[in-house]
N, CA, C and O atoms as CSV, one atom per row, in Angstrom:
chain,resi,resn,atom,element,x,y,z
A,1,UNK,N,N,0.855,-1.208,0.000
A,1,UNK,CA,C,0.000,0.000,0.000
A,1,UNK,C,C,0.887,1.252,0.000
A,1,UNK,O,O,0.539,2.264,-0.609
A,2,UNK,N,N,2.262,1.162,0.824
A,2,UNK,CA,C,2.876,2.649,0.468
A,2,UNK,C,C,3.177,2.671,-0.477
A,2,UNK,O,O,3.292,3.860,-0.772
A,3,UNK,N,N,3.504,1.874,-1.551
A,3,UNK,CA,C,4.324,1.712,-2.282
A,3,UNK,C,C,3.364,2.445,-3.200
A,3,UNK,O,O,3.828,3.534,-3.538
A,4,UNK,N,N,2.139,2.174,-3.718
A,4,UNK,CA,C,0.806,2.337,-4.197
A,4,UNK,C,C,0.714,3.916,-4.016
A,4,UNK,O,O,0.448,4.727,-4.903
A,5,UNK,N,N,1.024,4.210,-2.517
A,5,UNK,CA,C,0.730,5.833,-2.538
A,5,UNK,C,C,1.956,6.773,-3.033
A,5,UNK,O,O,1.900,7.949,-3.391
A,6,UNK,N,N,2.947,6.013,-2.957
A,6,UNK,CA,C,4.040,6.527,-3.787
A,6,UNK,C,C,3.796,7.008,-5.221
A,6,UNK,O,O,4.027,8.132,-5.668
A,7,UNK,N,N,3.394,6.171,-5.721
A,7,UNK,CA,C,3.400,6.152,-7.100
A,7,UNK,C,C,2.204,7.086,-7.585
A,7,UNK,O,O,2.308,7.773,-8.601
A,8,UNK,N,N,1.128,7.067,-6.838
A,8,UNK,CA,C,-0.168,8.247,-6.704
A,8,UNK,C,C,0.743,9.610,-6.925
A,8,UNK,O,O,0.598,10.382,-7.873
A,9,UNK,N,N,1.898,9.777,-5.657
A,9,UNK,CA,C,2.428,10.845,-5.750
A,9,UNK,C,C,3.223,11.231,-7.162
A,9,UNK,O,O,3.138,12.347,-7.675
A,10,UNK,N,N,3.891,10.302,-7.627
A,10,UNK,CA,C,4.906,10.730,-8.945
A,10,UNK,C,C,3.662,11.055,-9.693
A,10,UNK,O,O,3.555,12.174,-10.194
A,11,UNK,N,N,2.647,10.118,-9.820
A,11,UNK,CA,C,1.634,10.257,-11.103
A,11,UNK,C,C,1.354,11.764,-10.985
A,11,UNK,O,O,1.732,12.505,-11.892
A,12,UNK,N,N,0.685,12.274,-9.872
A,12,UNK,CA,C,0.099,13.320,-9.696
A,12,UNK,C,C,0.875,14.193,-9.775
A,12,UNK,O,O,0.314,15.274,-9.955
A,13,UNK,N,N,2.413,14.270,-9.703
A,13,UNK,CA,C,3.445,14.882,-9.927
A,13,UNK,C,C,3.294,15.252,-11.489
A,13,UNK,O,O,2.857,16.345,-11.850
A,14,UNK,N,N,3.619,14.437,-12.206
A,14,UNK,CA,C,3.687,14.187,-13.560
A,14,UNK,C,C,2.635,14.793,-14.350
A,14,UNK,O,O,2.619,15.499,-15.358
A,15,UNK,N,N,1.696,14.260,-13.525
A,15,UNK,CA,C,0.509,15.160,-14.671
A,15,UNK,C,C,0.653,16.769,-14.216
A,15,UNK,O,O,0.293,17.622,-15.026
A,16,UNK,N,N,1.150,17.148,-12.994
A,16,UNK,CA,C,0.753,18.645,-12.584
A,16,UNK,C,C,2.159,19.369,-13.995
A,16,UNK,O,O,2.023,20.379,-14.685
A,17,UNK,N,N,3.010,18.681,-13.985
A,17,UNK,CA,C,3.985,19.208,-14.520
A,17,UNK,C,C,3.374,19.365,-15.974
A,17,UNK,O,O,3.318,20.496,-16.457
A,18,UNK,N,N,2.919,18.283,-16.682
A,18,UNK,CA,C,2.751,17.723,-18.170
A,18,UNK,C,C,1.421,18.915,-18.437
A,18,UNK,O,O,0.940,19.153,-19.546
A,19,UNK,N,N,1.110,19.383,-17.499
A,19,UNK,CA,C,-0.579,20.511,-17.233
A,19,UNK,C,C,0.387,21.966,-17.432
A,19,UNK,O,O,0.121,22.840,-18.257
A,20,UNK,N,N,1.307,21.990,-16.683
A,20,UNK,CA,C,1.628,23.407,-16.726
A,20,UNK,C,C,2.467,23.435,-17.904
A,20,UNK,O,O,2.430,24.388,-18.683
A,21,UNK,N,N,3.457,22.123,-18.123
A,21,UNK,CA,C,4.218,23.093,-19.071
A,21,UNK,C,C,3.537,23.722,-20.689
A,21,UNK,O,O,3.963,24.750,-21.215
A,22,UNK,N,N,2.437,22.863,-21.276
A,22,UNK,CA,C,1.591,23.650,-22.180
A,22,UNK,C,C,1.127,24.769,-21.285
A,22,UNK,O,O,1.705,25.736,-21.779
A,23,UNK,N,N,0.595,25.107,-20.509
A,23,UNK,CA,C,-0.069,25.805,-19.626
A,23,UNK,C,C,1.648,27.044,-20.313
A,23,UNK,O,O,1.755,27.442,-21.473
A,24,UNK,N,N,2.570,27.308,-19.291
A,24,UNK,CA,C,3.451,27.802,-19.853
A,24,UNK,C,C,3.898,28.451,-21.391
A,24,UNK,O,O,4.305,29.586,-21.641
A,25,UNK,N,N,3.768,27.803,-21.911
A,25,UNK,CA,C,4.008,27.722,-23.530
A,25,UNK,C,C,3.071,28.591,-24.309
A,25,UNK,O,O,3.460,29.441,-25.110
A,26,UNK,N,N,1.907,28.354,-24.054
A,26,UNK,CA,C,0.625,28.993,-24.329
A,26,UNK,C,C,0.755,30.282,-24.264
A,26,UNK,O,O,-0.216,31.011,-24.465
């Protein structure tokens, strides 16, 4: 299960990044 919430974290990491950098660009 941590392991599980780990990976929640990178994901949610990943998408916040993959959101802003068009977000940025724009």
């Amino acid at each position: 299960m941590e392991q599980e919430e780990g990976w929640d974290n990178e994901v949610d990491m990943l998408q916040n990044e993959v959101l802003y950098i068009p977000a940025s660009t724009n």
